[in-house]
Each structure stands twice: as structure tokens, then as C-alpha cells.
LOMIKE-557219 format. One record per residue (C-alpha): x, z, y; residue in one letter. Coordinates in steps of 0.2 Angstrom, whole numbers, padded with zeros to 4 digits, always signed. Layout:
N
XZYa
...
END
This chain:
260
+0236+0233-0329x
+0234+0214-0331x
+0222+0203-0323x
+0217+0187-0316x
+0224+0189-0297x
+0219+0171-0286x
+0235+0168-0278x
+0233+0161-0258x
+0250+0155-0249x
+0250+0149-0233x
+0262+0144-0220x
+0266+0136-0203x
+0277+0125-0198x
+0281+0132-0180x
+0272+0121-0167x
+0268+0106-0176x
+0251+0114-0179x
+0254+0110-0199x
+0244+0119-0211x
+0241+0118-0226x
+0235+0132-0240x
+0232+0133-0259x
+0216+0143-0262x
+0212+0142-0284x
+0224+0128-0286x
+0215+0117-0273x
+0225+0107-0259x
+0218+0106-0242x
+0228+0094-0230x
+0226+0089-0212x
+0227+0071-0208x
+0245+0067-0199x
+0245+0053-0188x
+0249+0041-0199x
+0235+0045-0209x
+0223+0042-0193x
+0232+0026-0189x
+0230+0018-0207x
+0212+0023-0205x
+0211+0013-0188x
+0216-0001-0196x
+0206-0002-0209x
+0191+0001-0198x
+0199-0014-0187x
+0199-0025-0202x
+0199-0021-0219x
+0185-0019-0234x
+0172-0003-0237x
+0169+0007-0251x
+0161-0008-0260x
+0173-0021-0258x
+0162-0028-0243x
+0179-0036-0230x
+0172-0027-0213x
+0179-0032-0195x
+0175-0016-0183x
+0166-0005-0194x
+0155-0019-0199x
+0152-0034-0212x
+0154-0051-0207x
+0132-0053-0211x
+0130-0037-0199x
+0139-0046-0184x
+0131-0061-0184x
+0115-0052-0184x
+0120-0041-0172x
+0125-0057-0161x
+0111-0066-0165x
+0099-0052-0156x
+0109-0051-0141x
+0108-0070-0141x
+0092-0071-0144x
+0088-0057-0131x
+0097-0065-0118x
+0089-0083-0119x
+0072-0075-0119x
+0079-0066-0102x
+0083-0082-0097x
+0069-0090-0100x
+0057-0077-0092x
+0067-0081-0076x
+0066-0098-0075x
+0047-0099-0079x
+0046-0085-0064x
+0055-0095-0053x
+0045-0111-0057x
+0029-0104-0054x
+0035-0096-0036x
+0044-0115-0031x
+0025-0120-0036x
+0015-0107-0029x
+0026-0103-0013x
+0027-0117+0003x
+0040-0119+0009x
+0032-0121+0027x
+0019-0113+0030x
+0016-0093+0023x
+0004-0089+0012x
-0007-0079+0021x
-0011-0085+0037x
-0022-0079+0052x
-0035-0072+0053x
-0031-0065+0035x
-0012-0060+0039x
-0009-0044+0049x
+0000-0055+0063x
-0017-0058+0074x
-0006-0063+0089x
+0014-0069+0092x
+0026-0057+0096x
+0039-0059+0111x
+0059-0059+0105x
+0073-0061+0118x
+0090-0067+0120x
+0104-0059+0118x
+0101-0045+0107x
+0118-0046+0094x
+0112-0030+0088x
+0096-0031+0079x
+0094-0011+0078x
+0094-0009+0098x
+0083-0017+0110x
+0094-0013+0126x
+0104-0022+0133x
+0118-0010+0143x
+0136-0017+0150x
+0145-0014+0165x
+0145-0026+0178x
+0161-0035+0182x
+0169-0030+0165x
+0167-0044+0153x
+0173-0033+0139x
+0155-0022+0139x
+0147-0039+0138x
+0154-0052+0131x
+0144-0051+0113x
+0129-0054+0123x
+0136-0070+0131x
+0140-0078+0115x
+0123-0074+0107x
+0118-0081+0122x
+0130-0098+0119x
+0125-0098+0101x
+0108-0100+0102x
+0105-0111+0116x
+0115-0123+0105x
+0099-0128+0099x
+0090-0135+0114x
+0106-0143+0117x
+0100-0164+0120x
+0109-0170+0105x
+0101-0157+0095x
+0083-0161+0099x
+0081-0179+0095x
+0072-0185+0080x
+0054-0187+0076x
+0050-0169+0076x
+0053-0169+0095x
+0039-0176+0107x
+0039-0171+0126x
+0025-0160+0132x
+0029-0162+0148x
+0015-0174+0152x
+0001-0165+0140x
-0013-0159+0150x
-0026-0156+0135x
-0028-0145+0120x
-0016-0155+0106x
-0027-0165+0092x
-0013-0172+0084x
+0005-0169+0079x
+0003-0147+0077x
+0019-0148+0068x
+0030-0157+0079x
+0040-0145+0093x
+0041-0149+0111x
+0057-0154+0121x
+0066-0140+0129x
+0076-0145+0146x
+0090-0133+0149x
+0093-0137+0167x
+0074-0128+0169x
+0084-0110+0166x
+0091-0114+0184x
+0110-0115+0190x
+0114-0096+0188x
+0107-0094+0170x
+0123-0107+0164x
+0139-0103+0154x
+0149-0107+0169x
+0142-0092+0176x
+0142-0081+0161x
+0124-0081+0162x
+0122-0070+0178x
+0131-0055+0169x
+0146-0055+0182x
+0134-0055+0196x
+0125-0039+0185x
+0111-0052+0187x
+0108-0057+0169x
+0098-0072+0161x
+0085-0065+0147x
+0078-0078+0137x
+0061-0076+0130x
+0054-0085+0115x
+0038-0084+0108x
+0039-0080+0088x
+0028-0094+0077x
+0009-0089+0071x
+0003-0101+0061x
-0014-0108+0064x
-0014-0097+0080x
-0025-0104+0092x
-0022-0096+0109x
-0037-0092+0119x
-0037-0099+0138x
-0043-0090+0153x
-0059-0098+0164x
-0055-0099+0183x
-0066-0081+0187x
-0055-0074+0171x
-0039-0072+0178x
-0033-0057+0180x
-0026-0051+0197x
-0011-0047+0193x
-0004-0066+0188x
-0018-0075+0199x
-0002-0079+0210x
+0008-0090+0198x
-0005-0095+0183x
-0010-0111+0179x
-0019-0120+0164x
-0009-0127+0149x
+0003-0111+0151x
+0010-0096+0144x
+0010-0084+0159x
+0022-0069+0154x
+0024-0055+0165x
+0041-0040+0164x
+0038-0024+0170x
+0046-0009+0167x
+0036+0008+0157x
+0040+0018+0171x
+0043+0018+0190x
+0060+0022+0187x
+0064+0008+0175x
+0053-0001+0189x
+0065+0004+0201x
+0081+0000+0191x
+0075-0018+0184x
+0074-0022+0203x
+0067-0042+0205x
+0066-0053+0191x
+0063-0069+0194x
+0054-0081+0181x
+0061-0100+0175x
+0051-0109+0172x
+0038-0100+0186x
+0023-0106+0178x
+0026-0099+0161x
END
């Protein structure tokens, strides 16, 4: 019996993964590697179905405008930050803050001390007699009394306070001379700052509140507890311990300048 029989061949070629088959007549053929590399380069640079010469998949026209947004982006970027930037160099002083008291949160300076070379801890632990344990709080202590060292306190925005007996009326912004010799002979580099003694020097310093105005005792206002050693035109500042037991351990302190 005759008939029309569609013929199909197939074969392998071992591991090379070629295939290839004739179903009706038709050829179907996987791309070989030559075949995906002449299509990389045409992709890379060549021309497209319409003649059009193409660099990466793209006409020369499509590139430019493709570069012409991202320019035109970026200036715009640019130019957002600098009008920013402008406006906070115009806005922002560069001396005093924006919000001042009574309107800032800060009603009242804060006390900081010296040395504290790790800003997440507030204690200050070493072993006496082993400059190993302390000496990081010696050189924080070094490093910042460099700043109330004489030849770093000259200039017009230094005036001595030492004679001002009155409310200042003039001159807010100018900063009063600090004496080192008034921390006393033990609290000195060449005696590591009492810390071999396991008597060690803490420096206090009163943070800056702008436009703060401290309010002063009357005579019959003074509390008990600092009638002993207050005096007018001062600061008096007091260190106890929370507990009787850091009391205990904190021992005697004694205060330079006494006065405040």
C-alpha cells in the first residue's frame, strides 16, 4: 500500500549536545558558538534590520538622548543641592543656634568633665600605681588643657575676669582667662594629674547656653549646705556621691578653685 509517509531523522552527536532534526523538509538548528559570538558583535557594533549603524544595541540618536536625560538629570541634582546648601549657609549662624533659650529644650547648662576618652562611659576606673589602666585618661587630660595654655589665650576674645565684681553689660561674647597654676601643684602633668597618688584631678566645665542668664542667690537664699564656701560672682558646684557607699569610696575631694 502506497502513501504519503512524513519522514523524521534525528541524531546526536555524543556529548556535544548537537541536535538537529528534519520534520516535512524543515531544518531546525541550534546556534553554535560562533554563531552567538557573530551575533555579539553585531550587537557591539553593527547596523539593524533597517540599515540603522547601532553601537550596543542602540542607534547613534537613541544614545545621545539616552545621555542627554542622565545629564540633564544630574545637573538638575546638582543644582537642587547647591540652592539647599545656600539657603542653609543663609539661614543657619554660624555662632549662635537657632533656637535659643527660653524656646530650646536646654533651660539650664549641663556639667562635662575631664578625662572621659570614652564618650559611652562616664566612669572613670584604673588601678592605682599602674600607669597602664590610666594612661588614656592622662593624655585627654594633656590634650585639652592645651587650650588654657598662655599662649593659647591671647587675642581680643580674652579679657580677664579676675577683677569683675558686677553683672557684665558689655563684651557677652568674649571668654575669660583661665590661670592653670589655680588647679594647684598636684593637678599637673608632672605628677600625672594625681593618678599615681590614686588621688586624681577631674576637671569640670560648664557646657555654653546661649542667652542664659544665671539667676543669683540673695544672702538669706543660700542653702546650707554651700553657705561655708559661696560667694557672689560664682559658680558654686558641689560632688557627692548617689549613695553612701560611693560616699564612702569617693573619700574627700577637694575643690580648685574653692570658691567655684
Amino acid at each position: 500500500m502506497a502513501s504519503s509517509v512524513t519522514h523524521i531523522s534525528a541524531y546526536s552527536a555524543t556529548s556535544s549536545g548537537l541536535y538537529q532534526s528534519t520534520v516535512d523538509g524543515s531544518h531546525i538548528y541550534r546556534e553554535t558558538f560562533e554563531d552567538r559570538i557573530k551575533q555579539w558583535r553585531i550587537w557591539l557594533f553593527g547596523t539593524d534590520y533597517d540599515g540603522r549603524f547601532i553601537i550596543m544595541g542602540r542607534s547613534v540618536i537613541d544614545w545621545l538622548l539616552l545621555i542627554g536625560c542622565y545629564v540633564a538629570f544630574l545637573v538638575v541634582l546638582v543644582l537642587m543641592f547647591v540652592v539647599f546648601m545656600a539657603l542653609f549657609y543663609w539661614i543657619i549662624d554660624w555662632n549662635y543656634p537657632t533656637i535659643q533659650t527660653p524656646s530650646s529644650i536646654l533651660q539650664s547648662p549641663g556639667i562635662g568633665f575631664r578625662p572621659q576618652p570614652n564618650v559611652q562611659s562616664t566612669i572613670i576606673r584604673f588601678i592605682k600605681g599602674d600607669g597602664a589602666t590610666y594612661v588614656h585618661h592622662l593624655d585627654h587630660i594633656e590634650a585639652y588643657l592645651k587650650y588654657y595654655e598662655n599662649q593659647n589665650q591671647q587675642g581680643e576674645n580674652y579679657i580677664d575676669c579676675n577683677e569683675i565684681r558686677e553683672r557684665r553689660t558689655e563684651d557677652f561674647n568674649k571668654v575669660c582667662r583661665f590661670d592653670l597654676k589655680e588647679l594647684g601643684p598636684d593637678c599637673v602633668k608632672q605628677q600625672n594629674f594625681g593618678f599615681d597618688d590614686g588621688q586624681p584631678c577631674i576637671l569640670l566645665k560648664l557646657n555654653r547656653i546661649f542667652d542664659w542668664i544665671p539667676e543669683e542667690f540673695t544672702e538669706a537664699e543660700v542653702p546650707d549646705s554651700i553657705k561655708d564656701h559661696w560667694m557672689q560672682w560664682w559658680i558654686t558646684i558641689t560632688c557627692e556621691g548617689e549613695s553612701a557607699a560611693d560616699r564612702e569610696n569617693m573619700g574627700e575631694i577637694t575643690y580648685r578653685q574653692h570658691n567655684g
